[in-house]
Structures are given as structure tokens and as C-alpha cells.
PATI-479736 format. One record per residue (C-alpha): residue number from 1; residue in one letter; x, y, z. Coordinates in nm, 3 decimals, always signed. Each point is the difference from the previous one (the first is absolute). Layout:
N
(rec NUM, 'A', (X, Y, Z));
...
***
This chain:
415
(rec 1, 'X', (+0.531, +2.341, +0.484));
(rec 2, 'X', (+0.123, -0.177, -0.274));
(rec 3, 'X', (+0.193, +0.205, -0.283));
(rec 4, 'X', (-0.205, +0.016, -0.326));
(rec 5, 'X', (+0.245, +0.126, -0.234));
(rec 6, 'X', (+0.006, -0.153, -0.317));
(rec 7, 'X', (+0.263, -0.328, +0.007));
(rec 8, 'X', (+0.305, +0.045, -0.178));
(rec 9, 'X', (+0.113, -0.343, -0.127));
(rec 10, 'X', (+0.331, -0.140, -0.215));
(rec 11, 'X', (+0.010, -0.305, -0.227));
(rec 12, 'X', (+0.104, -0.199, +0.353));
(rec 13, 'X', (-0.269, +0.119, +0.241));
(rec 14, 'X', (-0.271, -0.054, -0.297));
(rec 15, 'X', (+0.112, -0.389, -0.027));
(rec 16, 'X', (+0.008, -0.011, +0.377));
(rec 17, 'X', (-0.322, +0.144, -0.037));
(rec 18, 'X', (-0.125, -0.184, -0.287));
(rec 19, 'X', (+0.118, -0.315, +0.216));
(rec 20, 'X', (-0.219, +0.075, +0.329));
(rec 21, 'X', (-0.318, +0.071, -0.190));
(rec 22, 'X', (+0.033, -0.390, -0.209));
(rec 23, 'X', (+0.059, -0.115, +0.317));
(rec 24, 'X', (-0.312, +0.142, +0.159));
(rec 25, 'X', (-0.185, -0.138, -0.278));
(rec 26, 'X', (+0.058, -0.332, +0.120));
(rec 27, 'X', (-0.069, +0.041, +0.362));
(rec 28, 'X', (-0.361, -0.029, +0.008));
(rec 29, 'X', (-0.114, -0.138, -0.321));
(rec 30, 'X', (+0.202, -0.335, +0.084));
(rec 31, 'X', (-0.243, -0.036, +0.281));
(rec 32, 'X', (-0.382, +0.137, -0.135));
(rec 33, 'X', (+0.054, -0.193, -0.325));
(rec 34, 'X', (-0.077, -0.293, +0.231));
(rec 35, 'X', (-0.341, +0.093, +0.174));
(rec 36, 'X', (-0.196, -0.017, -0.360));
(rec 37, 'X', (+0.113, -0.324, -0.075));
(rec 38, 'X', (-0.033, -0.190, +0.347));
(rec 39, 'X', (-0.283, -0.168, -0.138));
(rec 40, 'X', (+0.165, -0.157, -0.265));
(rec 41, 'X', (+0.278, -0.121, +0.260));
(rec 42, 'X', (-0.258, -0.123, +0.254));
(rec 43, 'X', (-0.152, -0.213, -0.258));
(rec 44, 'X', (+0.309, -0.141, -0.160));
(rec 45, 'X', (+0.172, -0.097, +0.336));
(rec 46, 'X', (-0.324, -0.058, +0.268));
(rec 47, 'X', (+0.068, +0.298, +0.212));
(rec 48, 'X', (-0.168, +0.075, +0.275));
(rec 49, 'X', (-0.101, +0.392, +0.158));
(rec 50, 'X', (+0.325, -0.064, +0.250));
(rec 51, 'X', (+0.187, -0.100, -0.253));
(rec 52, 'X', (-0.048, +0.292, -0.202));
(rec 53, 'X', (+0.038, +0.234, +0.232));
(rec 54, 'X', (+0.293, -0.148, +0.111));
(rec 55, 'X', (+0.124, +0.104, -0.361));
(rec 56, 'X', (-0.122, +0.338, +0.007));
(rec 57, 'X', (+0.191, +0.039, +0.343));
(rec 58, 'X', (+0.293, -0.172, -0.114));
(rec 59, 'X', (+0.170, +0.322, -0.154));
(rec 60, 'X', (-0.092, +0.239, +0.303));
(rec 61, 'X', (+0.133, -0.229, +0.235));
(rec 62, 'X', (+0.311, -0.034, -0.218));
(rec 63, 'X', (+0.006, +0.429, +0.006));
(rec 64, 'X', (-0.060, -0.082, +0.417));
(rec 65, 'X', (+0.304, -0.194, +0.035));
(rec 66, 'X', (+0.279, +0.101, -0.259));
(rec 67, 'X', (-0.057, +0.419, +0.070));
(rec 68, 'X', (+0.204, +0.006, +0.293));
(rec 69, 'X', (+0.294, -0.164, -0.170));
(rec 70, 'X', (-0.022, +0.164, -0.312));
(rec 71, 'X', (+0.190, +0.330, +0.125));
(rec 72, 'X', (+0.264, -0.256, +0.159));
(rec 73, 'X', (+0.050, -0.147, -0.375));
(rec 74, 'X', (+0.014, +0.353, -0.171));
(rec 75, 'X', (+0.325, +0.073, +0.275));
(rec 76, 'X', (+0.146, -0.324, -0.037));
(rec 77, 'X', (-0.042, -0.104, -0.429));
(rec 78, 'X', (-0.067, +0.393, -0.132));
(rec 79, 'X', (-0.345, +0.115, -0.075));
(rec 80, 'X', (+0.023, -0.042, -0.352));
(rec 81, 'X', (+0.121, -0.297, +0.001));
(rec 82, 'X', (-0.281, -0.120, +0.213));
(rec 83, 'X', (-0.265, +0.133, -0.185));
(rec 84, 'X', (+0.114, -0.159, -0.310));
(rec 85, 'X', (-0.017, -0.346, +0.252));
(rec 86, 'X', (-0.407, +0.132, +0.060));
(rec 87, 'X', (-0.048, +0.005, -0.347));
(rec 88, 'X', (+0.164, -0.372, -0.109));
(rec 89, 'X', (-0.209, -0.127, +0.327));
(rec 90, 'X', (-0.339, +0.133, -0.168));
(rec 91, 'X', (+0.111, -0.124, -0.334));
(rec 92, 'X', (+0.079, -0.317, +0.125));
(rec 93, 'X', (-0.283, -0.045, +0.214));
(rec 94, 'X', (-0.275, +0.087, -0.287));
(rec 95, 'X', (+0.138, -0.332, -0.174));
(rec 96, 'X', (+0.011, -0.197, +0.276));
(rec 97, 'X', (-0.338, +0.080, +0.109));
(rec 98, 'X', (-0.156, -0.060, -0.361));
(rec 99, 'X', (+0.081, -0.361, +0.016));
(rec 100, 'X', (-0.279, -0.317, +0.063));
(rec 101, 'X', (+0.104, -0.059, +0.361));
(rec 102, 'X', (-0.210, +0.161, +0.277));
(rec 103, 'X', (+0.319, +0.019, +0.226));
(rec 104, 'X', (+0.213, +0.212, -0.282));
(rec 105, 'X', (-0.283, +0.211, -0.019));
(rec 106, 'X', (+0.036, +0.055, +0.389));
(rec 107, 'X', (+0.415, +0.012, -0.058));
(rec 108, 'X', (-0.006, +0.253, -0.271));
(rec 109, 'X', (-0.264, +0.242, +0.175));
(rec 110, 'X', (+0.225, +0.006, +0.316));
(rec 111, 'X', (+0.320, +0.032, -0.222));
(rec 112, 'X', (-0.196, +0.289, -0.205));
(rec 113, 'X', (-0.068, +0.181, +0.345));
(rec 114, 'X', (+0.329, -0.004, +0.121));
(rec 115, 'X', (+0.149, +0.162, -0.286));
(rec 116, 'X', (-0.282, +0.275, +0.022));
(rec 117, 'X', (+0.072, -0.008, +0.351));
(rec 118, 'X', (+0.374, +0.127, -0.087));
(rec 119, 'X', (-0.131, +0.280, -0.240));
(rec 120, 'X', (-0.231, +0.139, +0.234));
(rec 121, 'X', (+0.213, +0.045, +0.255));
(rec 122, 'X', (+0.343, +0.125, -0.218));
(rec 123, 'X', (-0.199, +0.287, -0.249));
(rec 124, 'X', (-0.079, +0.241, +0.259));
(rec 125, 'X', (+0.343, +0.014, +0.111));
(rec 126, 'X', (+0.113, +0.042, -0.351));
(rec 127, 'X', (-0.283, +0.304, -0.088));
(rec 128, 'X', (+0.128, +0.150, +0.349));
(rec 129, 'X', (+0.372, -0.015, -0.122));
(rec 130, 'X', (-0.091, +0.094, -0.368));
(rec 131, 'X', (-0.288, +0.224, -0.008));
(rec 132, 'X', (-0.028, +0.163, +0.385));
(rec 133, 'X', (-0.125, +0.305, -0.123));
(rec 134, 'X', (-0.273, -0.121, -0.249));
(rec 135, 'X', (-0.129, -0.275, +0.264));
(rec 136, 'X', (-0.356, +0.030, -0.057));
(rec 137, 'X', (+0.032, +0.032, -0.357));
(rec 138, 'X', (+0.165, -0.246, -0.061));
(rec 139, 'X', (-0.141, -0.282, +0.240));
(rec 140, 'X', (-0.332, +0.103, -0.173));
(rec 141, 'X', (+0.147, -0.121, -0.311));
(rec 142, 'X', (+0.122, -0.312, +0.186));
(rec 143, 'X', (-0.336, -0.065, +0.107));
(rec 144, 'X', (-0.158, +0.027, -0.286));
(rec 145, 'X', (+0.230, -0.226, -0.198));
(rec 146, 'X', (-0.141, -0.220, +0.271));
(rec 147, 'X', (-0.358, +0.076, -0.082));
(rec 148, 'X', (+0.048, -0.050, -0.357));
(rec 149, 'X', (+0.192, -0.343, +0.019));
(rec 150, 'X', (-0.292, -0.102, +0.215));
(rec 151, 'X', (-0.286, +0.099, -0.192));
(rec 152, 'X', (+0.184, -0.126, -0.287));
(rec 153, 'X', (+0.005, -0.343, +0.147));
(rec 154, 'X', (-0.310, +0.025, +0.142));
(rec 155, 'X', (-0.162, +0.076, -0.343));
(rec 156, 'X', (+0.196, -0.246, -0.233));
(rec 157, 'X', (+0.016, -0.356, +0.190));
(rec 158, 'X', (-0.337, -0.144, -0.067));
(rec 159, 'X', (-0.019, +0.115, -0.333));
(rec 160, 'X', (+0.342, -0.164, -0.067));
(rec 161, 'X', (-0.123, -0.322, +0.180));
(rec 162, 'X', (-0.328, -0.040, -0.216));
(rec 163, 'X', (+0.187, +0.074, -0.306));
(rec 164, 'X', (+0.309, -0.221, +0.103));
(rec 165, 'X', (-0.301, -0.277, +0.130));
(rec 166, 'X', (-0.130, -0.001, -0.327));
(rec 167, 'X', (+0.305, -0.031, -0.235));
(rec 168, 'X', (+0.073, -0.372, +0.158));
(rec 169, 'X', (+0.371, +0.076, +0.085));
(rec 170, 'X', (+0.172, -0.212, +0.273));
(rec 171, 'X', (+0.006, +0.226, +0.288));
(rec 172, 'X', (-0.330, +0.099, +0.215));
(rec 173, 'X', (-0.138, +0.371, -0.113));
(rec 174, 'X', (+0.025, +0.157, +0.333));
(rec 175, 'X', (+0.381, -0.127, +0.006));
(rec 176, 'X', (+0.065, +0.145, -0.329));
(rec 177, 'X', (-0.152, +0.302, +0.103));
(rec 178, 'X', (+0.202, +0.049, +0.356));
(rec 179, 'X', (+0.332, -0.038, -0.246));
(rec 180, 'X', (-0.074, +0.269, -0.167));
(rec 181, 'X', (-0.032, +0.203, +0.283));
(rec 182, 'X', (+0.371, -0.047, +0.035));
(rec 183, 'X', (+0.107, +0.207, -0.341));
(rec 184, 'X', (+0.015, +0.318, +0.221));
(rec 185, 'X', (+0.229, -0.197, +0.192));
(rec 186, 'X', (+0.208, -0.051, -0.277));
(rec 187, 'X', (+0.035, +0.370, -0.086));
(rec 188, 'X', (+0.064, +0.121, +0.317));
(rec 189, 'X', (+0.323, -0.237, +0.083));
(rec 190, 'X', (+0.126, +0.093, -0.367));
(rec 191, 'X', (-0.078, +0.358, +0.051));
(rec 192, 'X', (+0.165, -0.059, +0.308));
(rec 193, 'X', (+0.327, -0.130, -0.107));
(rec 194, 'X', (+0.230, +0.299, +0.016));
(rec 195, 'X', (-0.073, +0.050, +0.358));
(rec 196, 'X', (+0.149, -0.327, +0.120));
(rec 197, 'X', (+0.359, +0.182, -0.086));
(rec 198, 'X', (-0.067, +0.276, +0.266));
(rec 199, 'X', (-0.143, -0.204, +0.251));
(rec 200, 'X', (+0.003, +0.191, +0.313));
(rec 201, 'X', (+0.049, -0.106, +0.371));
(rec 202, 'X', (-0.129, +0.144, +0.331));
(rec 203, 'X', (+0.225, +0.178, +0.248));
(rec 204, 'X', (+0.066, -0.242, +0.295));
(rec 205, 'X', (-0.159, +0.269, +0.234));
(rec 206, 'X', (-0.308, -0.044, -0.118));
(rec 207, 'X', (+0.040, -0.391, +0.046));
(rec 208, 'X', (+0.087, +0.100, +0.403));
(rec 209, 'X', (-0.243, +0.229, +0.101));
(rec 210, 'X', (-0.299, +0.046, -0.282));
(rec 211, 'X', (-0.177, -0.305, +0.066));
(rec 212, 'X', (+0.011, +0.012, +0.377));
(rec 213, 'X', (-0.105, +0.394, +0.036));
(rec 214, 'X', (-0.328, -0.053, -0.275));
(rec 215, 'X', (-0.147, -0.286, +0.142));
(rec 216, 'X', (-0.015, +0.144, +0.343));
(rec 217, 'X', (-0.169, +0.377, -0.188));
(rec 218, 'X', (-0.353, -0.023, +0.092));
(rec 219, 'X', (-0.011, +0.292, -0.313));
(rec 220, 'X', (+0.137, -0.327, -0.236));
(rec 221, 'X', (-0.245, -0.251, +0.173));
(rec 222, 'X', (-0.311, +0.251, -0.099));
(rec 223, 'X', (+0.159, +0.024, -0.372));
(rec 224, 'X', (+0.016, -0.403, +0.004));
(rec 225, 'X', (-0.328, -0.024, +0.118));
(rec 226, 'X', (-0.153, +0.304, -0.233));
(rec 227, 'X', (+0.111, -0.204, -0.269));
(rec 228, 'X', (-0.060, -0.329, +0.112));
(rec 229, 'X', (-0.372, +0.065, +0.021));
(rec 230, 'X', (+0.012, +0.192, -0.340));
(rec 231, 'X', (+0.150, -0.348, -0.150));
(rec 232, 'X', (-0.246, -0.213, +0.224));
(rec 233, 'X', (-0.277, +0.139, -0.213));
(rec 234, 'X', (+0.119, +0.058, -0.285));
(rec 235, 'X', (+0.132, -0.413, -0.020));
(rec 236, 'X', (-0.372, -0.078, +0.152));
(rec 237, 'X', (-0.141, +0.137, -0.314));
(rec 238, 'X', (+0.258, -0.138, -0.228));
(rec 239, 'X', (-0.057, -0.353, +0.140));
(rec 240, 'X', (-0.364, +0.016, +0.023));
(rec 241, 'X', (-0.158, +0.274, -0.204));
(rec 242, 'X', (-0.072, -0.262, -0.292));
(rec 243, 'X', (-0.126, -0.267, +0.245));
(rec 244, 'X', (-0.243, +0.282, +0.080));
(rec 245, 'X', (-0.080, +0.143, -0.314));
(rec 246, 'X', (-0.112, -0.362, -0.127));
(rec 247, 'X', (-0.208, -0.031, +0.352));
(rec 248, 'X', (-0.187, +0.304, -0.169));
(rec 249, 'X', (-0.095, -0.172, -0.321));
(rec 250, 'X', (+0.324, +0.128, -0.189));
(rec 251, 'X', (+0.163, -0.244, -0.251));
(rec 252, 'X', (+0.337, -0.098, +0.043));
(rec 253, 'X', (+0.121, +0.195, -0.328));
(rec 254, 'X', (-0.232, +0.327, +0.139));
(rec 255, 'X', (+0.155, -0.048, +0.370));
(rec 256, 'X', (+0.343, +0.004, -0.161));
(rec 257, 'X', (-0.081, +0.290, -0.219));
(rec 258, 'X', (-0.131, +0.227, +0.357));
(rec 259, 'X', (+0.291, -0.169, +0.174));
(rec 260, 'X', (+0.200, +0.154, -0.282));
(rec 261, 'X', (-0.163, +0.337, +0.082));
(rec 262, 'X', (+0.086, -0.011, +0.323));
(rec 263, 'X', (+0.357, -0.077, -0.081));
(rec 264, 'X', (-0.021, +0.292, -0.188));
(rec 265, 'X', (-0.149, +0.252, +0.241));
(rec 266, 'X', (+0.264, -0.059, +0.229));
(rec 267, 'X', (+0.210, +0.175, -0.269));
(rec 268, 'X', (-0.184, +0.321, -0.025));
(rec 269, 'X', (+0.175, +0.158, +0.297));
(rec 270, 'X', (+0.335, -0.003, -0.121));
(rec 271, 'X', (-0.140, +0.256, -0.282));
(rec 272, 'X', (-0.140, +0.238, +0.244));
(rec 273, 'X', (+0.155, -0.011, +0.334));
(rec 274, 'X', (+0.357, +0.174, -0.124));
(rec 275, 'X', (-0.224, +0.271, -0.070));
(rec 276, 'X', (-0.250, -0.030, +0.271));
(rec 277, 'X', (+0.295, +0.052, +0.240));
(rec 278, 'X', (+0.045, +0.298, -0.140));
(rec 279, 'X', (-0.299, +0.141, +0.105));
(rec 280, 'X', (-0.017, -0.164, +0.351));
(rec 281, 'X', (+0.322, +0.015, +0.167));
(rec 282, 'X', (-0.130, -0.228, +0.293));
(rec 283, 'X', (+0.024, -0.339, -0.137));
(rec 284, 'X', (-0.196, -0.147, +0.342));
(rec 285, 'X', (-0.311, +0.167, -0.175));
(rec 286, 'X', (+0.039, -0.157, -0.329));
(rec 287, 'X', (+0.072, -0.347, +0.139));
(rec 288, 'X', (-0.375, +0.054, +0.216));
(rec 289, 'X', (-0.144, +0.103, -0.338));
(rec 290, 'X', (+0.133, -0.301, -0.140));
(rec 291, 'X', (-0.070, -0.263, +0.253));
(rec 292, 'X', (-0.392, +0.174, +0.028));
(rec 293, 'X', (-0.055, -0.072, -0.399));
(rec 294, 'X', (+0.108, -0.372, +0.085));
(rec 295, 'X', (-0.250, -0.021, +0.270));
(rec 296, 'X', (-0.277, +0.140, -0.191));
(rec 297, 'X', (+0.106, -0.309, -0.277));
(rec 298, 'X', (-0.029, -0.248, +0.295));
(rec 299, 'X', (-0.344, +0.153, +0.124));
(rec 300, 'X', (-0.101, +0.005, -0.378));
(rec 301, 'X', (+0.056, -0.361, -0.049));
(rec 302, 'X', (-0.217, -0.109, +0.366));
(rec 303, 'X', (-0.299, +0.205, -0.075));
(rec 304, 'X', (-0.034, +0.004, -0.375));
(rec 305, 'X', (+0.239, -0.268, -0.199));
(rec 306, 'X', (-0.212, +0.086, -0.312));
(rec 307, 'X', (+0.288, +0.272, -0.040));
(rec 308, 'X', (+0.252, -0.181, +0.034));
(rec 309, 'X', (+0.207, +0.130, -0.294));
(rec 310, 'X', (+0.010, +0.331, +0.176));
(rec 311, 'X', (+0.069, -0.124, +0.374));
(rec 312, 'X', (+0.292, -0.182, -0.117));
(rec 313, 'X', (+0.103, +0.267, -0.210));
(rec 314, 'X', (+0.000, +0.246, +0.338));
(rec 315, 'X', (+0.159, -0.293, +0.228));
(rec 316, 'X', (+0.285, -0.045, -0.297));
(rec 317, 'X', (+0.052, +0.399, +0.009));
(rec 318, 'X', (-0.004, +0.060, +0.370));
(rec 319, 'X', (+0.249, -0.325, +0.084));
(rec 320, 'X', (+0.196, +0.141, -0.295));
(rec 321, 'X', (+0.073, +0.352, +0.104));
(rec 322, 'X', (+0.055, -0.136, +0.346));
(rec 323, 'X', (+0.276, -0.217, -0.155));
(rec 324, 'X', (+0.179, +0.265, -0.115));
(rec 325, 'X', (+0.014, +0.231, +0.314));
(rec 326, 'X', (+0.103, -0.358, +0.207));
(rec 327, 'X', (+0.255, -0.016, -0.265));
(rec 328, 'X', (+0.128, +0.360, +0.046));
(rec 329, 'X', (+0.015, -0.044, +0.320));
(rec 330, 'X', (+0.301, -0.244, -0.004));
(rec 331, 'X', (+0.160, +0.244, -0.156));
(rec 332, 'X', (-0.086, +0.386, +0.134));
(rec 333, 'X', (+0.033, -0.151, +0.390));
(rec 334, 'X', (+0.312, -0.085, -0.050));
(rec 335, 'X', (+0.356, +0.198, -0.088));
(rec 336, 'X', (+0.191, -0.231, -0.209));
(rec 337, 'X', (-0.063, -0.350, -0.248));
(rec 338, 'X', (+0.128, -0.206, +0.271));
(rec 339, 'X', (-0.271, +0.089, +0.271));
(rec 340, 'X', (-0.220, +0.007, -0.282));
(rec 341, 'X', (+0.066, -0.385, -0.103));
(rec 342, 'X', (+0.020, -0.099, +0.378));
(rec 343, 'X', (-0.341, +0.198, +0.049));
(rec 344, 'X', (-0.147, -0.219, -0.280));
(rec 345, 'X', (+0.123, -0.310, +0.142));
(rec 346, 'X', (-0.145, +0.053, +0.283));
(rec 347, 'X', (-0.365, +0.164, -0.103));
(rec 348, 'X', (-0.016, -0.271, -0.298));
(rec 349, 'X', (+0.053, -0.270, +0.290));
(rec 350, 'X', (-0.247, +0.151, +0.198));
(rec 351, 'X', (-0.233, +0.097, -0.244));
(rec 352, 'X', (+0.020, -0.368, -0.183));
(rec 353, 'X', (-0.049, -0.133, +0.274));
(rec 354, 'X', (-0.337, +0.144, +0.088));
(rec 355, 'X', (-0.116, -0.043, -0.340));
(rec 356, 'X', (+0.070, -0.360, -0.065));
(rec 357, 'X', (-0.280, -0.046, +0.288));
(rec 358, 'X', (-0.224, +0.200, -0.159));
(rec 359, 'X', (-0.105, -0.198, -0.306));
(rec 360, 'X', (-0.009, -0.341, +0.199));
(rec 361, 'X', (-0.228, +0.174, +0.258));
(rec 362, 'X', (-0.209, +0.154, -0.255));
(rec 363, 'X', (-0.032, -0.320, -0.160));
(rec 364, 'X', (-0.078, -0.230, +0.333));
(rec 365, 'X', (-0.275, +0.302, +0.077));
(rec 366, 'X', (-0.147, -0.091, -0.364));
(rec 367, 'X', (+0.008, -0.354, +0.037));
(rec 368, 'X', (-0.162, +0.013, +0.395));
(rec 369, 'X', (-0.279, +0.239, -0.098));
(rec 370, 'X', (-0.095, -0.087, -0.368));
(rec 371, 'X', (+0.005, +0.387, -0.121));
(rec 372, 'X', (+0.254, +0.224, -0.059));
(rec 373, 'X', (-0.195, +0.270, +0.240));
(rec 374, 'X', (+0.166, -0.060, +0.302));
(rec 375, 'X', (+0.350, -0.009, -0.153));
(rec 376, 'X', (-0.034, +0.291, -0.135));
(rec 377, 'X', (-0.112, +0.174, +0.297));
(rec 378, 'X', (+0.298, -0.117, +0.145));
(rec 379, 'X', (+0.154, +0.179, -0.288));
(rec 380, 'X', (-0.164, +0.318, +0.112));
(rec 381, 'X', (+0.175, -0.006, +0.323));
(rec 382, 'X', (+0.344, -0.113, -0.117));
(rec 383, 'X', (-0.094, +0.346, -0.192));
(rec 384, 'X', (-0.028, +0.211, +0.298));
(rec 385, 'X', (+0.316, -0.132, +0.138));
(rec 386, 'X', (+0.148, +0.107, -0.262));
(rec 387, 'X', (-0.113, +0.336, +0.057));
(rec 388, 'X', (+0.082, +0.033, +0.326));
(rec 389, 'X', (+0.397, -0.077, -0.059));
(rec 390, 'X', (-0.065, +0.269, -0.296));
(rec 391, 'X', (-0.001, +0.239, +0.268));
(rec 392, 'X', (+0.281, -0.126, +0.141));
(rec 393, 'X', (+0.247, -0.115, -0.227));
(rec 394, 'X', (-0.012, +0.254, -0.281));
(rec 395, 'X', (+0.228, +0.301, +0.030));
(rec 396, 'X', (+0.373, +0.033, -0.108));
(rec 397, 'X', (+0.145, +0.025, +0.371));
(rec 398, 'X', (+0.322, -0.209, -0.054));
(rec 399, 'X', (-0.007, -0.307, +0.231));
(rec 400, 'X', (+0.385, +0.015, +0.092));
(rec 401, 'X', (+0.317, +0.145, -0.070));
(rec 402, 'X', (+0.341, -0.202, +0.007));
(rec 403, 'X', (+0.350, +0.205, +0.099));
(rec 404, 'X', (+0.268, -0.137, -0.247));
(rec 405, 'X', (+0.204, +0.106, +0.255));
(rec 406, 'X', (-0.069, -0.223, +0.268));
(rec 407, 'X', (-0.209, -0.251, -0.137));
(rec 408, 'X', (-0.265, +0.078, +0.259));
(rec 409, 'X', (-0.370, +0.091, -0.051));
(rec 410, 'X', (-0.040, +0.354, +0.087));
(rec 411, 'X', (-0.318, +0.026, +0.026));
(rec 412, 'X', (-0.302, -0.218, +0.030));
(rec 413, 'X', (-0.361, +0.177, -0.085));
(rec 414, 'X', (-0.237, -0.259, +0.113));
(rec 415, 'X', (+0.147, -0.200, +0.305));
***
């Protein structure tokens, strides 16, 4: 079980510190900032439903296909170094994406995705290296500096649209708005600065042997999958919970307000699980109690959408908390920052990959049946899935062990 004693930090490990959480505050928000304005971008550039979701996906297939590599880059350019490259990526990719031109809009979402891509894959390695003994903890904070830069986002975007709409100034409101979204950005690659200088590198065993042993664990295929189905939904609500709030009878600035609730339910769990863990030392059973909430959010929203304030609340705190043991996970299955970063590679990649489908399914379901009933049915299953590789996946049984030694795998739990 993960030590609880309290963290003792110097000025170096707070900057580090200091430096993760800005960049988790860009990780999400980047992305949900988008779903409340979509109407504003379908209008100005004729979009249709597949183009849309074909920006919505855009990012997750960018997480899909840059995960695996990411680890690679950390040995070869230095962590550090690479997550300061994430952050200029994101940067770079809000401007280019606030432009007139449908196809930068395209350009900058998949450049914003592969620099999110980068982070995603590099932090757990670092909180494995950094803070091993304070891993819930502290990837509880991560995840809620997640939370918050989404909600954040989710909450500001159309309000900063209408306003920017109405003032008459030369770029589109929605534009203006997604820029903004990139002055976390900003921080974080200041913040992040110092870290450059210490840029660290992998050991070349780990380049050998990691990447061969972990994709053959079935143990790291039912982490991927754990957490791909915990992103699946979780990016089916982002990309579509407004759609179906305004299906209810919601205006857009009320859908983007619940949206924004949402957002901010996912955030709750980071408060209580470092204590909830305290209490129950079998983290399978808190993951179940998790994942059931979300369920009864889902159910909620099929059999009486009049509530829909509280069923997305539930689905936002259920997918939440689930976040944060999937996130643990890459880091108490493992024994050192390198497995933990090839680990992530490989469950991001995995994980991405099932969830870019899930929004452009969800979305042709919609579109086929006229109702968002069906969909979200469908939603209720991906939910039980989910459950089922609970059971399975959660525990802190390492996956495999390396000999320095010989540079062999010594042992394989799994195959």
C-alpha cells in the first residue's frame, strides 16, 4: 500500500512539483474548451456531424499514435527537455488553430494533441521517480489539476465568445476564446524552465527489454484496457454531453454551465480518495464503487433526463475517481520511472485508441436513430466492461521485474 506519510519537499522538488501540476492544468482543458463552442465553429466554417467529430477525435487519435514513442523520446532527448517540447507544441497549436482557415483549425488540434500526447505519457514516470512513496497523493493532485483546467475551460469559453462576439474585434469569439485557453500553457513552460538544465535520460536497458516484456503482460493489457474504457466514456461525454443537454431543451449557455459541472465533478475524487484509501486498503473495491456511481449517472440520464444536472454530476464523479486509480496504476504496478513511462506508453496507446472510437460511434448511433437513447445504452454497457476489467486489473501485483545484471526479464506475471 502506498506510504502516506506526510511529503517532505525542498525549494527543487516544490518547482518540479509546482511544474507537473501547470502542466496538468493544460492537459484537458485544451481539449473541453472546444465542445461548448462547436456550434459557433460549425456555423462559421459549414461543418458537418463527421466533420466534427472528426475534430473531437483528432486529439485522442493523436494520444493513440504518439504514446508509444513518447517513452522512446524521454531516453533519447531527456524527459525534461521533452516536456518543455509538449508544452511549445500546445502553445503553438492553440494559435494555429484560432485562425480563419478550416484546415489550421484541423492542423493545430492535431499539433495540440501531440504535445498532450508527450505529457501524458512522460509525468507518470516523473511522479514514480520523484514522489514513489506519496503515489496516490500526489497523482490525486495531478488529476485534479486536470479537473480544474477542464472545468475551467469548460465554464469560461462561451462566455468569452459572446462577450468577444459583441465587442466587434477582428478575430471570431470562439477563436479568441480557445487562445485563452492557452495562458496555462504559458505558465507551465515558464514554471518549467529550470528543469530543462537537469534533463534526464533513460537507462539503455530499459530501451532493450521494457517495451518488449509489457506489451506481451496480459496484467499491462487489462491496465490499458481498464483505462481505455474509463477514457472511452469519459471523452463520450466530453464530446457529446452538450449536444445532449441542448436535445433536452437546455440552452447553449445552460448546457455549458452543466457541462461545466460535470467538468467539475470529475474533480471531487482527488479530495477524498487519499483519504478514502485509508480506510479501504483494497483499491479493486473502491474502483467498483466508483465505476457503479457512473452507471447509476448513465441509467439516470435514459430513464429520467429531467435530472440531468445530477446524472452528469454522478457520471463526472465516478469516471473521475476511476481516473485516478487508472492513473496510479502506471505507477504502483510497476518498480521504477522507466517501466512506469513505458507502461504509459503503452496503456495511453491502448487506451486512446479505444476511446477515439467511442465518440464517433456514439455520434453515428445518434445520427442513425434520432435520440440519444440508444447511445447511451451503449454507454451503459461500455460501463460494465469497465467493471469487469475492475476486477481484473486493479491490485498492486508488479507486472515484471528487470535484473540489471543480465538485462533479462526475470519474471513475467501474466504470460
Amino acid at each position: 500500500m502506498t506510504n502516506n506519510t506526510p511529503l517532505k519537499t525542498n525549494t527543487n522538488t516544490f518547482v518540479l512539483l509546482a511544474g507537473i501540476l501547470f502542466i496538468a492544468l493544460c492537459l484537458r482543458g485544451l481539449i473541453t474548451g472546444v465542445a461548448p463552442v462547436m456550434e459557433f465553429i460549425k456555423i462559421q466554417f459549414h461543418l458537418d456531424t463527421v466533420q466534427l467529430s472528426l475534430l473531437t477525435e483528432l486529439p485522442l487519435i493523436a494520444f493513440a499514435v504518439i504514446s508509444p514513442f513518447a517513452s522512446r523520446l524521454g531516453l533519447s532527448v531527456g524527459v525534461e527537455k521533452t516536456l518543455f517540447l509538449a508544452l511549445i507544441l500546445m502553445i503553438l497549436g492553440s494559435f494555429i488553430r484560432a485562425t480563419n482557415s478550416p484546415l489550421l483549425l484541423f492542423a493545430g488540434t492535431a499539433l495540440i494533441g501531440i504535445g498532450i500526447a508527450l505529457a501524458n505519457v512522460l509525468v507518470p514516470g516523473l511522479l514514480k521517480r520523484n514522489f514513489a512513496n506519496h503515489i496516490t497523493s500526489v497523482t490525486s493532485a495531478y488529476v485534479l489539476m486536470m479537473g480544474i483546467g477542464a472545468t475551467a475551460s469548460a465554464g469560461v469559453t462561451v462566455p468569452i465568445a459572446l462577450m468577444a462576439d459583441s465587442g466587434h474585434l477582428p478575430l471570431s469569439g470562439w477563436a479568441l476564446s480557445l487562445i485563452c485557453l492557452a495562458l496555462p500553457s504559458l505558465i507551465a513552460l515558464i514554471i518549467w524552465i529550470p528543469q530543462v538544465k537537469s534533463a534526464s535520460k533513460l537507462p539503455a536497458i530499459e530501451s532493450s527489454n521494457i517495451h518488449k516484456y509489457m506489451w506481451k503482460s496480459k496484467q499491462a493489457w487489462a491496465v490499458s484496457v481498464f483505462l481505455g474504457l474509463n477514457f472511452v466514456l469519459m471523452y463520450i461525454f466530453i464530446a457529446w454531453l452538450p449536444a445532449m443537454l441542448s436535445n433536452s431543451g437546455y440552452s447553449e449557455q445552460d448546457a455549458g454551465i452543466i457541462y461545466g459541472f460535470f467538468q467539475f465533478a470529475t474533480i471531487i475524487p482527488a479530495f477524498i480518495l487519499p483519504i478514502l484509501t485509508k480506510w479501504i486498503a483494497n483499491k479493486k473495491i473502491v474502483a467498483i464503487m466508483f465505476i457503479k456511481i457512473a452507471l447509476l449517472g448513465i441509467l439516470g440520464l435514459v430513464l429520467l433526463p429531467t435530472f440531468s444536472t445530477l446524472w452528469t454530476a454522478l457520471i463526472g464523479f465516478g469516471t473521475g475517481g476511476g481516473l485516478i486509480i487508472a492513473m496510479s496504476l502506471l505507477s504502483l504496478k510497476t518498480s521504477s520511472s522507466e517501466q512506469a513511462s513505458t507502461l504509459s506508453g503503452m496503456a495511453q496507446c491502448v487506451g486512446y485508441s479505444i476511446a477515439a472510437l467511442g465518440p464517433i460511434f456514439i455520434g453515428s448511433l445518434q445520427s442513425i436513430t434520432g435520440s440519444w437513447q440508444v447511445p447511451l445504452l451503449c454507454c451503459l454497457f461500455i460501463g460494465f466492461l469497465w467493471c469487469y476489467f475492475a476486477y481484473i486489473a486493479v491490485d498492486e501485483t508488479p507486472i515484471a521485474e528487470i535484473s540489471n545484471e543480465d538485462n533479462a526479464v526475470t519474471s513475467l506475471p501474466g504470460l
